[in-house]
C-alpha positions in Angstrom: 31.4 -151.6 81.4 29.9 -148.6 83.6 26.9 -147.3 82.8 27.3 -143.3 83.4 24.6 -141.1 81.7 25.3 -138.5 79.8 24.4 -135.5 81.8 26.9 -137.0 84.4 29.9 -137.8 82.1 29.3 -134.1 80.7 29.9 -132.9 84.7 32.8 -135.3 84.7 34.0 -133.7 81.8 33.4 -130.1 83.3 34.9 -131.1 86.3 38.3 -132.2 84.6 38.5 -128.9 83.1 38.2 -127.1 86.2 41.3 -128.8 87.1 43.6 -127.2 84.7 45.3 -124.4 86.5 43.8 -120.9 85.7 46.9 -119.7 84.3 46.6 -122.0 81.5 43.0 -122.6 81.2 43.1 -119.3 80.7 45.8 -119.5 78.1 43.8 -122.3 75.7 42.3 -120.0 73.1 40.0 -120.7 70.4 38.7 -124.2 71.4 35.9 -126.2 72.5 35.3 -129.4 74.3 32.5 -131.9 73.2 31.5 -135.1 74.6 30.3 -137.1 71.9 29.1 -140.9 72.2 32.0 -142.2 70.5 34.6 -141.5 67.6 35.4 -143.4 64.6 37.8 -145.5 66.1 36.2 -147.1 68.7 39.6 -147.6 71.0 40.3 -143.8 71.3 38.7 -142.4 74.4 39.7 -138.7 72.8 41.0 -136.5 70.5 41.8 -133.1 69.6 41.0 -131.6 66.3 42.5 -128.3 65.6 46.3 -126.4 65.1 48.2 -126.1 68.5 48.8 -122.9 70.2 52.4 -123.8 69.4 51.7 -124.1 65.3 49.4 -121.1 65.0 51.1 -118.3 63.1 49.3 -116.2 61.4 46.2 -118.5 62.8 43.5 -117.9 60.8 44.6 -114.4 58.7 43.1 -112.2 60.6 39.7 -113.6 59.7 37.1 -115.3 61.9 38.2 -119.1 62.2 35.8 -122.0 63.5 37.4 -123.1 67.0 39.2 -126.3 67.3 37.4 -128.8 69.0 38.6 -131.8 71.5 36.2 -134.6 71.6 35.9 -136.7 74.6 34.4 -140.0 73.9 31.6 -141.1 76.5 31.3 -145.2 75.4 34.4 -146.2 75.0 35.5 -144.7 78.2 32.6 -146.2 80.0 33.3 -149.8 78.3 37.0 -149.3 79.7 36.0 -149.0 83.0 35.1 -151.2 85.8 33.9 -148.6 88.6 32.5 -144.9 88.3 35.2 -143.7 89.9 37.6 -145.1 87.4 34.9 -143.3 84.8 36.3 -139.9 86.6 39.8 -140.9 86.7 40.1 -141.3 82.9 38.0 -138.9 82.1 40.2 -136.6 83.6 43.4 -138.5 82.5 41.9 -137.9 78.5 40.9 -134.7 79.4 44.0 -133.7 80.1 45.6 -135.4 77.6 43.7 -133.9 74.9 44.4 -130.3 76.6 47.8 -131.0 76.4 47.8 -131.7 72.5 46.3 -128.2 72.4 49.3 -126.6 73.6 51.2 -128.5 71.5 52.3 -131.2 73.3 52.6 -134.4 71.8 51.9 -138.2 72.6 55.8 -139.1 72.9 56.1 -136.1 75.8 53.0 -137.6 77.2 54.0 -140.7 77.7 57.0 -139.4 79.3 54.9 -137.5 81.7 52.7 -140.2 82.5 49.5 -138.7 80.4 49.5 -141.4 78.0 
């Protein structure tokens, strides 16, 4: 295990995002990114919570609707880890990941892609 602080993984986390390509960070609409301490199942470093740009017709009616929300997990990711640097590495990896699932793209692809 790694011990990385909060404040830290959330700049990790930040920094992940800044990797996304503008053209399709600035494509990912309606969402936010969290870092929580950990999710209910304590062997997902991630997940995203929402309806991909790819399902969203009609998305929302017109009306206001809460964004959908990727969780990045900061203790299992830390207890996965051996080094900081592998901290950043898989925080980017599930960053992406999670991204990805927001445009629709799902784990079978990922895998494929090497994101999984």
């Amino acid at each position: 295990m790694v011990a990385v602080s909060r404040e830290r993984f959330e700049e990790l986390v930040g920094q992940a995002l800044d990797t996304i390509p503008d053209d399709l960070g600035q494509m990912m609409e309606n969402v936010v990114v969290l870092v929580e301490e950990e999710g209910e199942d304590p062997d997902i470093w991630g997940l995203y919570d929402g309806i991909p740009l790819t399902d969203r017709v009609d998305y929302g009616g017109g009306e206001m609707v809460l964004p959908d929300r990727i969780y990045i997990y900061r203790l299992p990711i830390c207890e996965g880890c051996s080094s900081e640097a592998e901290v950043v590495e898989e925080v980017r990896v599930t960053v992406i990941h999670e991204v990805a699932h927001h445009f629709g793209i799902e784990d079978d692809r990922l895998h494929e892609l090497g994101w999984a």
